[in-house]
VEXVO-965241 format. One record per atom (N, C-alpha, C): atom name; chain; residue number from 1; x, z, y. Coordinates in nm, 4 decimals, padded with zeros to 6 digits, always signed. Example, Ala and Ser with C-alpha at 12.3 -4.5 7.8 and 13.67 -1.06 7.14 Angstrom:
<sites>
(site N, A, 1, (+01.3190, +00.7800, -00.5690)),
(site CA, A, 1, (+01.2300, +00.7800, -00.4500)),
(site C, A, 1, (+01.3200, +00.7800, -00.3300)),
(site N, A, 2, (+01.2850, +00.7080, -00.2250)),
(site CA, A, 2, (+01.3670, +00.7140, -00.1060)),
(site C, A, 2, (+01.2900, +00.7870, +00.0030)),
</sites>
This chain:
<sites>
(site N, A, 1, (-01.9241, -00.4399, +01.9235)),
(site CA, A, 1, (-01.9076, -00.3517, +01.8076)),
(site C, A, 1, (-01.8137, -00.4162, +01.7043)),
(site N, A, 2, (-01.7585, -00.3339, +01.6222)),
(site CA, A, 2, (-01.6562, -00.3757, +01.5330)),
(site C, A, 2, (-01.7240, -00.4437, +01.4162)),
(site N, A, 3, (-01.7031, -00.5460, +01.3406)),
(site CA, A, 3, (-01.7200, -00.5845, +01.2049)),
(site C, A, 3, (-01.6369, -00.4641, +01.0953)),
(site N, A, 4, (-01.7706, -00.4694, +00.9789)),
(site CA, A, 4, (-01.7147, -00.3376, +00.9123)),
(site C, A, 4, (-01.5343, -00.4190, +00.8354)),
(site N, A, 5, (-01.5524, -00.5571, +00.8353)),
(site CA, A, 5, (-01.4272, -00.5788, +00.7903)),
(site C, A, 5, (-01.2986, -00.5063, +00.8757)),
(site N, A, 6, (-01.3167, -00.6115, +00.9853)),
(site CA, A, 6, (-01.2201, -00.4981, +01.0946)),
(site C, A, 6, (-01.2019, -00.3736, +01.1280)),
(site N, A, 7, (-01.3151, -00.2827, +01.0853)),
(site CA, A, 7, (-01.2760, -00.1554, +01.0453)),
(site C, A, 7, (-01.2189, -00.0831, +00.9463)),
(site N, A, 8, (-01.2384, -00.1483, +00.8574)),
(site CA, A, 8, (-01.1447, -00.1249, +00.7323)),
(site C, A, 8, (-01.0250, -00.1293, +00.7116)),
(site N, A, 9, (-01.0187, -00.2553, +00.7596)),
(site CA, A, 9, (-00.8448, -00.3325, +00.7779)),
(site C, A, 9, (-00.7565, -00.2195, +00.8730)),
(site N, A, 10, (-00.8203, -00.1618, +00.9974)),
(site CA, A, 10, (-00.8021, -00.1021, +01.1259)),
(site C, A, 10, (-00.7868, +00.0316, +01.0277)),
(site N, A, 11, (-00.8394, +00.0594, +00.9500)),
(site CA, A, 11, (-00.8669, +00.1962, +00.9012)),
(site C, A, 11, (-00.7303, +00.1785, +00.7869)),
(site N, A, 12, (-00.6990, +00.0623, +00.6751)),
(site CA, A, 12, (-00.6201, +00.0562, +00.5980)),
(site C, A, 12, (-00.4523, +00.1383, +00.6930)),
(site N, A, 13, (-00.4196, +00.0287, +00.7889)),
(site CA, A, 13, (-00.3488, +00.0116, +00.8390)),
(site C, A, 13, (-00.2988, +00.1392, +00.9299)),
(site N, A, 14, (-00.4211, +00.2514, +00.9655)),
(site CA, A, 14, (-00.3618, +00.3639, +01.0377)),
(site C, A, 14, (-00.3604, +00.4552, +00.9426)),
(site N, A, 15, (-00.3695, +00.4014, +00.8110)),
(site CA, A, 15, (-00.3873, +00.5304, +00.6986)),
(site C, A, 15, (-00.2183, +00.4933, +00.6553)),
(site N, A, 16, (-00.1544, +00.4109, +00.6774)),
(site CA, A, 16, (-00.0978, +00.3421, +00.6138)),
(site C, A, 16, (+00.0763, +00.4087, +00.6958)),
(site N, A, 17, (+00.0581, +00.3972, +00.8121)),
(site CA, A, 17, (+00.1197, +00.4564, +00.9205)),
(site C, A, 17, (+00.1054, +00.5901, +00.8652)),
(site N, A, 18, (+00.0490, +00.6873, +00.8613)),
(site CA, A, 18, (+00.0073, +00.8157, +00.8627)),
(site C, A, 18, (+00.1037, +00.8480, +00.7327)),
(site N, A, 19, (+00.0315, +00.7401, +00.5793)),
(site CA, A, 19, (+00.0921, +00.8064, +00.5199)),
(site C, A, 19, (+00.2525, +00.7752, +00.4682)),
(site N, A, 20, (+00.2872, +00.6739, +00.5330)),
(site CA, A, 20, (+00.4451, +00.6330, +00.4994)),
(site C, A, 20, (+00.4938, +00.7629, +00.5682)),
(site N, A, 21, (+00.4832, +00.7985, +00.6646)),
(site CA, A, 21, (+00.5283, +00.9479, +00.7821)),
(site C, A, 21, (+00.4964, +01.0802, +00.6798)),
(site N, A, 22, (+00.4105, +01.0912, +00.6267)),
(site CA, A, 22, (+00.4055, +01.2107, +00.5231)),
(site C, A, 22, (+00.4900, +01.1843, +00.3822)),
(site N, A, 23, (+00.5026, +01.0523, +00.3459)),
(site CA, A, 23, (+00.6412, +01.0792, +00.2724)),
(site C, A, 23, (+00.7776, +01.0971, +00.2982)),
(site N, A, 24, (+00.8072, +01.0226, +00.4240)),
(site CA, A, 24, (+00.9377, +01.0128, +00.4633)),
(site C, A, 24, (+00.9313, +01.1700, +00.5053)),
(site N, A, 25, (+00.8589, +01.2381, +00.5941)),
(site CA, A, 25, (+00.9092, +01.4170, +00.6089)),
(site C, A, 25, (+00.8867, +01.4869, +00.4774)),
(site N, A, 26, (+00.8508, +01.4352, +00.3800)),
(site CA, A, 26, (+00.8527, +01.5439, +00.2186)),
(site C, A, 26, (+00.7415, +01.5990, +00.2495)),
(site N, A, 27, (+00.5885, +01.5680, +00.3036)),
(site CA, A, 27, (+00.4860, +01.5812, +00.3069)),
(site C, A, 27, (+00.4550, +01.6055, +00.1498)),
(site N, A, 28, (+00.4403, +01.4572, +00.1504)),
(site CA, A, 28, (+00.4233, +01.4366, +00.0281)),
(site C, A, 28, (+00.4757, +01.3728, -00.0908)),
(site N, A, 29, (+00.4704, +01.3806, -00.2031)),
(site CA, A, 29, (+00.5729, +01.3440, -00.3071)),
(site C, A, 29, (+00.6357, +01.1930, -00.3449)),
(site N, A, 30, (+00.5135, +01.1161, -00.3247)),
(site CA, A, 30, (+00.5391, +00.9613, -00.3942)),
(site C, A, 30, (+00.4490, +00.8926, -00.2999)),
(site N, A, 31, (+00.4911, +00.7673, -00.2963)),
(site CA, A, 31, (+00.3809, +00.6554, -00.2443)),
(site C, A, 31, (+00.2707, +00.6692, -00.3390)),
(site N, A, 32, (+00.1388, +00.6756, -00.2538)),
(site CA, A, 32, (+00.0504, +00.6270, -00.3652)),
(site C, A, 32, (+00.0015, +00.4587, -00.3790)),
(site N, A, 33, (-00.0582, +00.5060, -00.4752)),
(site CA, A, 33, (-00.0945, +00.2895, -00.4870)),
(site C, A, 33, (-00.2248, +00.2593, -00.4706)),
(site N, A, 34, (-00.1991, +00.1435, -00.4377)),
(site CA, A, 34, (-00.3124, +00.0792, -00.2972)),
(site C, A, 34, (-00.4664, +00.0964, -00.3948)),
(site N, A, 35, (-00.4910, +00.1173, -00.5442)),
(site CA, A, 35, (-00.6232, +00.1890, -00.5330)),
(site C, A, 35, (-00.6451, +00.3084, -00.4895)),
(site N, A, 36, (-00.5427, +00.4356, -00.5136)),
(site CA, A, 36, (-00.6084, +00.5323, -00.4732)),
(site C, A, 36, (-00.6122, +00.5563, -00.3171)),
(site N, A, 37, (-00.5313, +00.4648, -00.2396)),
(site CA, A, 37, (-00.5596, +00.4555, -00.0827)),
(site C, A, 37, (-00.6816, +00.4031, -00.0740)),
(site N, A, 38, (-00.7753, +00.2726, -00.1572)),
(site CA, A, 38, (-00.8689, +00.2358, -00.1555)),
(site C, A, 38, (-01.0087, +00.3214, -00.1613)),
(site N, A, 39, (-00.9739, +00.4639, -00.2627)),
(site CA, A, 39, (-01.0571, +00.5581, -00.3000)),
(site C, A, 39, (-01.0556, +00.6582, -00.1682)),
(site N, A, 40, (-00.9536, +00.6377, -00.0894)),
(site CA, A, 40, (-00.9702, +00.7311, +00.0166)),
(site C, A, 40, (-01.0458, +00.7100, +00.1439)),
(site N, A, 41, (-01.0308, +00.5308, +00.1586)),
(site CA, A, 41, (-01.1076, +00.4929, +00.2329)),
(site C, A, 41, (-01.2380, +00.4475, +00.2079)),
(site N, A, 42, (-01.2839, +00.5158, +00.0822)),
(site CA, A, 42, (-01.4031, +00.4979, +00.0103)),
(site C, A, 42, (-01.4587, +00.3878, +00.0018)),
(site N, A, 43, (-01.3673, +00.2872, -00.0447)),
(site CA, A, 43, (-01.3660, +00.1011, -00.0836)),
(site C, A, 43, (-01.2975, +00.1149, -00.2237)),
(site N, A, 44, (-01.3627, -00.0357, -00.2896)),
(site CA, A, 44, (-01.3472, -00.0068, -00.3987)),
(site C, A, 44, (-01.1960, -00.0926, -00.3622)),
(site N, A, 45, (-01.0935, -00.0911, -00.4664)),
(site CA, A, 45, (-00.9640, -00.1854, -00.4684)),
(site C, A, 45, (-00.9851, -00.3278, -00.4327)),
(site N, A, 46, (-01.0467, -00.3719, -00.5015)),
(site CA, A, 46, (-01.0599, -00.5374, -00.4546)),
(site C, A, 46, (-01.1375, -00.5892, -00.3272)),
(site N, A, 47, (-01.2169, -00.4816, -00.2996)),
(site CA, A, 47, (-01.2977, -00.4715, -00.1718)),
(site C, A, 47, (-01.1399, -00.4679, -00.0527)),
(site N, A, 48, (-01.1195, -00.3928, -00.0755)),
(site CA, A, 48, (-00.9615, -00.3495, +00.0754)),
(site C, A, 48, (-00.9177, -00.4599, +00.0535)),
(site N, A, 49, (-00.8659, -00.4870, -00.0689)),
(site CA, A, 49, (-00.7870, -00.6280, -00.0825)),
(site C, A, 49, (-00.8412, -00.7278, -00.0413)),
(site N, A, 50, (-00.9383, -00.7598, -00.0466)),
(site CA, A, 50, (-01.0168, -00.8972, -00.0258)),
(site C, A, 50, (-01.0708, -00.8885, +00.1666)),
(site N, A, 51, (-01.0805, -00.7775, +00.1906)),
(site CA, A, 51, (-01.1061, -00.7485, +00.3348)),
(site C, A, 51, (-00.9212, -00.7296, +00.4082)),
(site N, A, 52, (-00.8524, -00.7351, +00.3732)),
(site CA, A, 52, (-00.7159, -00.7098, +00.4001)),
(site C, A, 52, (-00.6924, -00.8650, +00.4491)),
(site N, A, 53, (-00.6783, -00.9551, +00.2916)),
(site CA, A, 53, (-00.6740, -01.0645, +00.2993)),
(site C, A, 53, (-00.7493, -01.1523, +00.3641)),
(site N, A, 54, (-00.8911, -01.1464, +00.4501)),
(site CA, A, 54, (-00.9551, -01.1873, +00.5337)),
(site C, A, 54, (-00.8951, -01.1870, +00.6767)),
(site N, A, 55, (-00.9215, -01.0784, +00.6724)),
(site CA, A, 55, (-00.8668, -01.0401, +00.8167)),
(site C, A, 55, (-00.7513, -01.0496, +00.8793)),
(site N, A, 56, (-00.5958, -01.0333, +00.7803)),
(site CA, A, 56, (-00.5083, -01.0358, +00.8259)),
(site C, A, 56, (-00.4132, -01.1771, +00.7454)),
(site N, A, 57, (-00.4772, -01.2045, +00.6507)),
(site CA, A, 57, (-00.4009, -01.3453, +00.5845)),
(site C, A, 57, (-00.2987, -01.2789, +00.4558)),
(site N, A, 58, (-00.2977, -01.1812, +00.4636)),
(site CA, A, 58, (-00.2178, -01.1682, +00.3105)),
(site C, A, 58, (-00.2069, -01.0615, +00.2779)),
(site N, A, 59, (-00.2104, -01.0355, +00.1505)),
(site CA, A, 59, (-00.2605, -00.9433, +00.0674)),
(site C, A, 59, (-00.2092, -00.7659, +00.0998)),
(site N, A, 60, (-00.3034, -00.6562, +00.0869)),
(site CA, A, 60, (-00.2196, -00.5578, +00.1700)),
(site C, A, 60, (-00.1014, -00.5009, +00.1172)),
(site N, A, 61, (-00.0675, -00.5292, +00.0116)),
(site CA, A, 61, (+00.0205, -00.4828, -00.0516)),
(site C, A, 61, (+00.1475, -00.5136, +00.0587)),
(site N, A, 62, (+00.1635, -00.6662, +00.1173)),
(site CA, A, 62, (+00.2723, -00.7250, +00.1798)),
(site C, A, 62, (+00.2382, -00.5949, +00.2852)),
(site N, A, 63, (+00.1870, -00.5564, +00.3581)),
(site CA, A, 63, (+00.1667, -00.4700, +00.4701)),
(site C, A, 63, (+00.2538, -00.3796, +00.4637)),
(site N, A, 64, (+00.1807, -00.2765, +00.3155)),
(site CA, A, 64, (+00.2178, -00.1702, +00.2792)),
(site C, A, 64, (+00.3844, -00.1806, +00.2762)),
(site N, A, 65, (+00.4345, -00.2944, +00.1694)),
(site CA, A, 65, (+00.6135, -00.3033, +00.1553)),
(site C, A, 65, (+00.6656, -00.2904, +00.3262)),
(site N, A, 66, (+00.5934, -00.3812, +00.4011)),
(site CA, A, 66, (+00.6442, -00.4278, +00.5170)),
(site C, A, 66, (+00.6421, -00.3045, +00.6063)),
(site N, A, 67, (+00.6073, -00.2508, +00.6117)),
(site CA, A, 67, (+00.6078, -00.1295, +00.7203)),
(site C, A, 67, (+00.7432, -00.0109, +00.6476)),
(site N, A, 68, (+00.6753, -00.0080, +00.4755)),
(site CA, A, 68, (+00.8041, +00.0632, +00.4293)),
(site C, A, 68, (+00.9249, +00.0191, +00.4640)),
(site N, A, 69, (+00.9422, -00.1077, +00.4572)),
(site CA, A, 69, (+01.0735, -00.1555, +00.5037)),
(site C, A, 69, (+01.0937, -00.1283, +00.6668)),
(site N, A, 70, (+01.0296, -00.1637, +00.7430)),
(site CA, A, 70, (+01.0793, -00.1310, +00.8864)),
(site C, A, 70, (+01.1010, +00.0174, +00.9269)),
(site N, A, 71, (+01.0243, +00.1539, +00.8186)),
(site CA, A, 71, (+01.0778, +00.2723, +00.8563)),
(site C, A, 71, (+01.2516, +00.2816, +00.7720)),
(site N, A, 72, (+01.2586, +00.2015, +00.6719)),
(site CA, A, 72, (+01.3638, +00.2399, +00.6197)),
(site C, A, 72, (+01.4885, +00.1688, +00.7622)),
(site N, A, 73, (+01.4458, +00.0463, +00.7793)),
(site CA, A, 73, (+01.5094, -00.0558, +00.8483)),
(site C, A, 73, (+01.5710, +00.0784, +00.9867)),
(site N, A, 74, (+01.4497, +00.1576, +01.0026)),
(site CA, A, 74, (+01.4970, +00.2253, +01.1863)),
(site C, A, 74, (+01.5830, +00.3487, +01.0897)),
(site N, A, 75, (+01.5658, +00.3680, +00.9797)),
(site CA, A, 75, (+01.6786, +00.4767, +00.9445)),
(site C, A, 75, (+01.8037, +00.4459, +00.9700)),
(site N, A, 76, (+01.7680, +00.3277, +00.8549)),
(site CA, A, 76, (+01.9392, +00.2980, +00.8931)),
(site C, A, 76, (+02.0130, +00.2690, +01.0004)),
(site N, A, 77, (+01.9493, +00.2145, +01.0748)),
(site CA, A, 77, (+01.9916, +00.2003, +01.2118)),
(site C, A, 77, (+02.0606, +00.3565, +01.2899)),
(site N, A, 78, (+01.9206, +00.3981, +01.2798)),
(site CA, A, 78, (+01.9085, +00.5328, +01.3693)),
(site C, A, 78, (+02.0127, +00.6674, +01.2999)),
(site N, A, 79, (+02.0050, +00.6691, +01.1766)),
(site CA, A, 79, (+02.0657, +00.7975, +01.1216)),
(site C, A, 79, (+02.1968, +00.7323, +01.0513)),
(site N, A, 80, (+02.2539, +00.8646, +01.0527)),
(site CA, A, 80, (+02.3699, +00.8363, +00.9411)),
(site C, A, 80, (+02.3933, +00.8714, +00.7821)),
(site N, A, 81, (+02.2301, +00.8679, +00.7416)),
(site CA, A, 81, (+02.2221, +00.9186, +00.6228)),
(site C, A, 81, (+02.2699, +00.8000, +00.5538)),
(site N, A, 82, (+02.3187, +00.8373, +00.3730)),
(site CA, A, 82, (+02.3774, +00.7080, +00.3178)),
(site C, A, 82, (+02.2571, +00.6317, +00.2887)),
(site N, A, 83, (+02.2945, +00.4912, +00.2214)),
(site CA, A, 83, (+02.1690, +00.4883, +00.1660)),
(site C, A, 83, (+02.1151, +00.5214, +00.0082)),
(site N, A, 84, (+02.1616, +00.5791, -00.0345)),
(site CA, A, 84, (+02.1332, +00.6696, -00.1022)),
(site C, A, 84, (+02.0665, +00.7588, -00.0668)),
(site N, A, 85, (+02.0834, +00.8305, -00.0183)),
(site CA, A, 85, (+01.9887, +00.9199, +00.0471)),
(site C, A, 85, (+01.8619, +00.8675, +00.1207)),
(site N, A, 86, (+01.8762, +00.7585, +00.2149)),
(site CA, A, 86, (+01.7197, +00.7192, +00.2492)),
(site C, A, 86, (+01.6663, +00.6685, +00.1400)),
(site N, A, 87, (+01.7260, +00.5887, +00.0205)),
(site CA, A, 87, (+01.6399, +00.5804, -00.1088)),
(site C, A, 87, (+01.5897, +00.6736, -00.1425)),
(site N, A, 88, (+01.6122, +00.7671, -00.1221)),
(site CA, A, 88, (+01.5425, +00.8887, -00.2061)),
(site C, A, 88, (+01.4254, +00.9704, -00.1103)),
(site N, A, 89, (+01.4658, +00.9318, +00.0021)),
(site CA, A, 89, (+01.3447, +00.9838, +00.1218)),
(site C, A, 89, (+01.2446, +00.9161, +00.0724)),
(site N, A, 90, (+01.2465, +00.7236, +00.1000)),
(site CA, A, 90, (+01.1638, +00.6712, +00.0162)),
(site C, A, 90, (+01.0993, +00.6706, -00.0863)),
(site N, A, 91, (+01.1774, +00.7980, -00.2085)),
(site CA, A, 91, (+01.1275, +00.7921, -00.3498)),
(site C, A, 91, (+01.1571, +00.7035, -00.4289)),
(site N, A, 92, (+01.2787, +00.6206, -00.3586)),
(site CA, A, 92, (+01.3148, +00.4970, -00.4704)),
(site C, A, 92, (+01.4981, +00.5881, -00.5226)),
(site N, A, 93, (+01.4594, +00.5397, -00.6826)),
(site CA, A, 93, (+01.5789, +00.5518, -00.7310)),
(site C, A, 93, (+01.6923, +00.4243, -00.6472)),
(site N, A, 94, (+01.8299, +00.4598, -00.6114)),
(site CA, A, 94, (+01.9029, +00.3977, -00.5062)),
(site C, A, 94, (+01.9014, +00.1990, -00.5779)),
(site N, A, 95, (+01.9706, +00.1598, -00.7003)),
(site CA, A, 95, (+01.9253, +00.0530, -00.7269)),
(site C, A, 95, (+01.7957, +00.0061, -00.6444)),
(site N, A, 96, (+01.7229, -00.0027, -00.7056)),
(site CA, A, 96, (+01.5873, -00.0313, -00.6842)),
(site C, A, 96, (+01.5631, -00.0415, -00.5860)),
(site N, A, 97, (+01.5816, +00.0814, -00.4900)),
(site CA, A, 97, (+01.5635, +00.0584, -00.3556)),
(site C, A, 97, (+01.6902, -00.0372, -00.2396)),
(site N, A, 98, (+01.7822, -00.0712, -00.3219)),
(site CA, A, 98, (+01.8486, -00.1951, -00.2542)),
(site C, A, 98, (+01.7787, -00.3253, -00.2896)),
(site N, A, 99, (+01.7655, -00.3398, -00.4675)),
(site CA, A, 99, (+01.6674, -00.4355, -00.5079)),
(site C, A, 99, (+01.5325, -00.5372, -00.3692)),
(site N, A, 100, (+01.4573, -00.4326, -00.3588)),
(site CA, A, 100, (+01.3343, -00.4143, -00.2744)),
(site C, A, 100, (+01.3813, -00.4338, -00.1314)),
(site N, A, 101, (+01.4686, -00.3649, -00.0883)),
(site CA, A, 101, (+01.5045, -00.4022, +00.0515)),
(site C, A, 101, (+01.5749, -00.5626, +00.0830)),
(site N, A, 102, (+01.6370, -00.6035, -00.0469)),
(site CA, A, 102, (+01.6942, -00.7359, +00.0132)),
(site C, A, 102, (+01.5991, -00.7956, -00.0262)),
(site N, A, 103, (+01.5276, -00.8008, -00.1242)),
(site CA, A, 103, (+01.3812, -00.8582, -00.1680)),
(site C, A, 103, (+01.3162, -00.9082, -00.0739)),
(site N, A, 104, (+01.3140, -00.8243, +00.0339)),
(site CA, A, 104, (+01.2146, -00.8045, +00.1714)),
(site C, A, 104, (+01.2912, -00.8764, +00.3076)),
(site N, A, 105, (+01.4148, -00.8511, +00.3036)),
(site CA, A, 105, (+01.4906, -00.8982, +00.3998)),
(site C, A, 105, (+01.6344, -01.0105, +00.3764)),
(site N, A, 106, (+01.6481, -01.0100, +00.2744)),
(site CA, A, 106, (+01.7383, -01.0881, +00.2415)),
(site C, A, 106, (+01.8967, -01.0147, +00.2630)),
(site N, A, 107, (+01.8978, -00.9030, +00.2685)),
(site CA, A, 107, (+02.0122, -00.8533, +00.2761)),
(site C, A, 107, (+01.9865, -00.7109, +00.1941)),
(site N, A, 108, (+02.1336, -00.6486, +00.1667)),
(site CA, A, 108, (+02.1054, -00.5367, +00.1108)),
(site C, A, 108, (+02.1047, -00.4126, +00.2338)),
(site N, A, 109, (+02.0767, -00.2790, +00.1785)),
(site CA, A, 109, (+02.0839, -00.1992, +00.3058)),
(site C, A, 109, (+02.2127, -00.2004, +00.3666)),
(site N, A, 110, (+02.2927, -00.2068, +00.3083)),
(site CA, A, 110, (+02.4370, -00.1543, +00.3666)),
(site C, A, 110, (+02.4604, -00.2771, +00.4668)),
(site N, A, 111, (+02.4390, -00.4000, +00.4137)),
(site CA, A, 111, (+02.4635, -00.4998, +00.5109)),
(site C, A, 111, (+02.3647, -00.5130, +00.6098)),
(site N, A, 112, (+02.3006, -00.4966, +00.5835)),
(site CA, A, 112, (+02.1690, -00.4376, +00.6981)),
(site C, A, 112, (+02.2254, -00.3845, +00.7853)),
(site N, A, 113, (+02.2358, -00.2550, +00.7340)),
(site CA, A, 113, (+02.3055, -00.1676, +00.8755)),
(site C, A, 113, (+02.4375, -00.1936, +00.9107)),
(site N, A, 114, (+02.5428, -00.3157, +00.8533)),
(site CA, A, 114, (+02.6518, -00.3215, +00.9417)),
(site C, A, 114, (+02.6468, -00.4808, +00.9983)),
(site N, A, 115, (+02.5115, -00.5340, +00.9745)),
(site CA, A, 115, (+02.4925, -00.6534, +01.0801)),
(site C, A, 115, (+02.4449, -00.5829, +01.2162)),
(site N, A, 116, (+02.4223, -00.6750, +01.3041)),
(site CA, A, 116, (+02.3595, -00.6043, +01.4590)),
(site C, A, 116, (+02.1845, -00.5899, +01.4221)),
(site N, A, 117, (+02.1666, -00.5709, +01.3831)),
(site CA, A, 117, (+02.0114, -00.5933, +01.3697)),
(site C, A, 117, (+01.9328, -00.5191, +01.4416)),
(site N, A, 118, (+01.8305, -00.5663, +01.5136)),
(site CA, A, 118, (+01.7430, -00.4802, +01.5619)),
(site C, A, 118, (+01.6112, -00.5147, +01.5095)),
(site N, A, 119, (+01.5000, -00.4213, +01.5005)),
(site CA, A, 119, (+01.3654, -00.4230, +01.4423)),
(site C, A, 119, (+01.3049, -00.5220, +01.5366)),
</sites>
């Protein structure tokens, strides 16, 4: 049987998937933030966090960026939208969302997508 930690974490993580995919199709409007994902999985905030950080070694927030970045990462790859435009799929004003992406990867998007990179 599962530890309720590992279910949580298991539960963070496919909520997490689910809902990066309902923003990127215009599901839905904005990322939400990791309390009210906490309220959905009916844990309190520091509870997910502290069961996040057990289980997987660092805090879920890194998760949450990290997955955002690898759907942005297969855009660019995959489409020919600018990036401007996948900033805005994301919900990031375009700054910001170069900010955050080299933040995360050490490059900006554009150089991103004209190195070879694969995910």
């Amino acid at each position: 049987m599962m530890k309720r930690s590992e279910e949580i974490t298991r539960q963070y993580f496919d909520f997490l998937e689910e809902h990066i995919q309902d923003v990127i199709s215009g599901n839905i409007p904005e990322f939400m933030e990791l309390n009210e994902i906490a309220g959905c999985l009916a844990v309190s905030h520091t509870h997910l966090t502290d069961t996040v950080k057990k289980e997987k070694g660092r805090h879920p927030c890194y998760f949450y960026d990290e997955k955002i970045i690898r759907e942005a990462q297969k855009m660019l790859i995959e489409s020919d939208k600018s990036v401007a435009e996948i900033a805005r799929i994301f919900t990031y004003d375009p700054s910001n969302f170069s900010k955050f992406f080299k933040k995360m990867t050490g490059l900006t998007p554009g150089a991103f997508r004209k190195s070879d990179n694969t995910i």
